[in-house]
C-alpha positions as a Markdown table, in Angstrom:
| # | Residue | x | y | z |
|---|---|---|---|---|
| 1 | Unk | -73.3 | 14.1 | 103.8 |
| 2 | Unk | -76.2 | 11.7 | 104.7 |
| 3 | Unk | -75.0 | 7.9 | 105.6 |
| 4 | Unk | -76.3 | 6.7 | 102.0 |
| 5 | Unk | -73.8 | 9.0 | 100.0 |
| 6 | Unk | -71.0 | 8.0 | 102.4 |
| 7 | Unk | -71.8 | 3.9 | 102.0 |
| 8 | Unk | -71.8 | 4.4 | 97.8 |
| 9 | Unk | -68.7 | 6.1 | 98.3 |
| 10 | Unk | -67.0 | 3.9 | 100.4 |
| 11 | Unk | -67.6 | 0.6 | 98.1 |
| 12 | Unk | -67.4 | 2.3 | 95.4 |
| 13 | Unk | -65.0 | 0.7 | 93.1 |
| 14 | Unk | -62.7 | 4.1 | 92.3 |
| 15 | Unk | -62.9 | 4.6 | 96.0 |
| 16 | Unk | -61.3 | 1.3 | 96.5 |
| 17 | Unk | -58.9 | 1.8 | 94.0 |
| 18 | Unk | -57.7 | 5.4 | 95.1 |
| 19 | Unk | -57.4 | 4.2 | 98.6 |
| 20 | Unk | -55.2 | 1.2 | 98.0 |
| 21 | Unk | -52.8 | 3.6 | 95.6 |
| 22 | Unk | -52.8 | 6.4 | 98.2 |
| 23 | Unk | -51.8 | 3.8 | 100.6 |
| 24 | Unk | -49.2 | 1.9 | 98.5 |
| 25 | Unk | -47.2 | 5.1 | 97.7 |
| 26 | Unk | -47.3 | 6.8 | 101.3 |
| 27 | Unk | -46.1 | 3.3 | 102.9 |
| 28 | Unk | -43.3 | 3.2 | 100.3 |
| 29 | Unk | -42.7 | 6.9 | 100.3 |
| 30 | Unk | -42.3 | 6.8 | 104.3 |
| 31 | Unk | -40.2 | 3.3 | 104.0 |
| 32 | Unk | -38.0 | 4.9 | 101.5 |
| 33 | Unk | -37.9 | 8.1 | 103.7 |
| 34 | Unk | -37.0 | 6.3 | 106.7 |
| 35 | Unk | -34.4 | 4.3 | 105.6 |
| 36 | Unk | -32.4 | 7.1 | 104.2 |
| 37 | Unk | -32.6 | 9.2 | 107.8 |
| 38 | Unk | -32.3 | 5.8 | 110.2 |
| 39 | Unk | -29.4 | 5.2 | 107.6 |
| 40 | Unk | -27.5 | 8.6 | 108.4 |
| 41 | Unk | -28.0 | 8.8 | 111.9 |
| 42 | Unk | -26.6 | 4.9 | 111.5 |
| 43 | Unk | -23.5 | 6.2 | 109.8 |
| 44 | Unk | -23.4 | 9.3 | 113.2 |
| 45 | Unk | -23.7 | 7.0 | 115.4 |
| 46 | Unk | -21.5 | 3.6 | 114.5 |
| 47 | Unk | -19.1 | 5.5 | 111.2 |
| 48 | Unk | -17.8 | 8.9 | 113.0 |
| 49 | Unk | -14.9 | 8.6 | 110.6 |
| 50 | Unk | -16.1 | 8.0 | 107.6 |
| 51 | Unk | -18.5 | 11.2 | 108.2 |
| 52 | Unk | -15.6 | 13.2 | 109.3 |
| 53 | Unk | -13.5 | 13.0 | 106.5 |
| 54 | Unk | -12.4 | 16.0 | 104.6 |
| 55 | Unk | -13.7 | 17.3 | 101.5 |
| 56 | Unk | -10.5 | 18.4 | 99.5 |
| 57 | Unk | -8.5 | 21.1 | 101.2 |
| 58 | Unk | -11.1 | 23.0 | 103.2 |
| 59 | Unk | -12.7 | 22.4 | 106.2 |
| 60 | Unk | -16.3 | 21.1 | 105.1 |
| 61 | Unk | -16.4 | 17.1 | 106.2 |
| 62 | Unk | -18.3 | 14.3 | 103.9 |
| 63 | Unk | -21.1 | 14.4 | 106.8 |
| 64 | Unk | -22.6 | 18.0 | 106.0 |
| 65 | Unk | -23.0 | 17.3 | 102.4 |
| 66 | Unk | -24.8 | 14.0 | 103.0 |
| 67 | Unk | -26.8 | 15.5 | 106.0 |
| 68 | Unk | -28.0 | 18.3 | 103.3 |
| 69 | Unk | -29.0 | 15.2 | 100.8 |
| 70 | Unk | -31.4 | 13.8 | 103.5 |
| 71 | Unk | -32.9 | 17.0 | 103.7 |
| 72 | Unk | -33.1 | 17.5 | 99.9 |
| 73 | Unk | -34.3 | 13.6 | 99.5 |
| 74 | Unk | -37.6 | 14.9 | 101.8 |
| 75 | Unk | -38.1 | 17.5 | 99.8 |
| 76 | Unk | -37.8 | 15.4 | 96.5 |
| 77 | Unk | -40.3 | 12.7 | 98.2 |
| 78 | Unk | -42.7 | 15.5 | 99.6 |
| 79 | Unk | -43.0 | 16.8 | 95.4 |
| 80 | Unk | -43.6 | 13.1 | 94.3 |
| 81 | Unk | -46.7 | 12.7 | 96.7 |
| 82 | Unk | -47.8 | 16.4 | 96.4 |
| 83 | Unk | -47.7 | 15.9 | 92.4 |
| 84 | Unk | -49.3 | 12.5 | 92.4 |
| 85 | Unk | -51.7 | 13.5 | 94.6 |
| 86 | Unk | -53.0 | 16.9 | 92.6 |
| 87 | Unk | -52.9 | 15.0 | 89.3 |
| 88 | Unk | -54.1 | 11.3 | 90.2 |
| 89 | Unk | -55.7 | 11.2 | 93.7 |
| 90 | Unk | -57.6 | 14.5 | 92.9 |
| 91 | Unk | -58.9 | 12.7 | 89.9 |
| 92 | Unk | -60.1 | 10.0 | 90.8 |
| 93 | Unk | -61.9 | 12.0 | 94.0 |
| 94 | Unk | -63.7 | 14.2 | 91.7 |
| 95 | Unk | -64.8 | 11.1 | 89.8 |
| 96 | Unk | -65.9 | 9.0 | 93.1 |
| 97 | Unk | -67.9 | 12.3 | 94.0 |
| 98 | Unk | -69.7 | 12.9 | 91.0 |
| 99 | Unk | -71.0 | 8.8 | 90.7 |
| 100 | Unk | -71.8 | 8.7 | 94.2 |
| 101 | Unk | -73.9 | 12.2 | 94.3 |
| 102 | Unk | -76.4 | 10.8 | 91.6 |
């Protein structure tokens, strides 16, 4: 790309708009993502009890089913940017392309 297709690309108004959406939803996505992990290793480190109490009669603990939402919450979060991303973000790329290639 020559420095004329990069400058219309970069104010072009779709451009703008796809950055500051991209931006909002990773910031809120991470903010989200690190308050759910910073939060269990909060309850490890200063709520041993509460994590060690038994679930019914066997020997699983409360901690290993909340340790295995974490991991599903990333996976959940991961699918929400992936899907936004291929739907939305590749969008409005393909649209930003095409104007600033004429």
């Amino acid at each position: 790309m020559n420095d004329s297709v990069i400058e219309r690309i970069q104010s072009h108004p779709k451009y703008l708009e796809l950055r500051k959406k991209r931006n909002r939803i990773g910031w809120s996505l991470t903010l989200l993502m690190m308050v759910v992990y910073y939060g269990y290793i909060a309850l490890i480190a200063f709520n041993k009890p509460f994590l060690a109490q038994p679930i019914g009669a066997g020997v699983i603990s409360l901690g290993i089913p909340i340790g295995m939402g974490v991991i599903v919450f990333t996976v959940l979060i991961t699918a929400i940017y992936v899907r936004r991303a291929n739907s939305e973000f590749d969008t409005l790329t393909t649209e930003i392309l095409k104007d600033a290639s004429k």
